[in-house]
C-alpha positions, 0 to 999 in steps of 0.5 A: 500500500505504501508504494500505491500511495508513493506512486499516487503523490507522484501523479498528484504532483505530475498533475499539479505542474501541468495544471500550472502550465495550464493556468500560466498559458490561460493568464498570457503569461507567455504573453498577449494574443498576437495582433494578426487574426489568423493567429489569434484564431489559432490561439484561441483555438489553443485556449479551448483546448487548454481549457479542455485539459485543466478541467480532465487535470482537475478532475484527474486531480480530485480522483487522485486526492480522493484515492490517496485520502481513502489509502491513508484511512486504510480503505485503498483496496476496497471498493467504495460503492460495493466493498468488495476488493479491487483486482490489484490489475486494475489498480495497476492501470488506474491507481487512483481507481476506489471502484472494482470493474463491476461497479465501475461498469454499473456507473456507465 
């Protein structure tokens, strides 16, 4: 379990820069929109996106957080709508996963 956290303050962190980089291209910090319409066209297609990817960061993010509360309270491993285990396969391709493959299924 303490690896799981490990690697989950890691993704938290990861995702923490990129949500910066997110917010500093939003604030223009990198500069105002060029005077050229084409080019603003195209960088405000770029907003859109990047709007696009804070909000997946954020809510990345709160999966994160929220998994790393449940490892320290010591629920980690189980299921959070049925409390069953979760395959530690799956926990391997989404460590921030708190739903076993059934009930995450049920949810779509």
């Amino acid at each position: 379990m303490g690896n799981r956290i490990s690697e989950l303050e890691t993704l938290k962190e990861d995702l923490e820069t990129r949500l910066a980089r997110y917010t500093a291209h939003q604030r223009r910090e990198d500069g105002a929109l060029d005077k050229d319409f084409e080019e603003q066209a195209n960088q405000t297609q770029n907003d859109e996106v990047v709007d696009s990817l804070e909000l997946e960061t954020r809510a990345e993010l709160a999966q994160v957080a929220h998994a790393l509360e449940r490892l320290k309270e010591g629920l980690g491993d189980a299921c959070e709508s049925c409390g069953g285990e979760i395959d530690p396969r799956r926990l391997q391709v989404l460590p921030y996963t708190t739903l076993c493959v059934n009930c995450a299924e049920k949810l779509t």
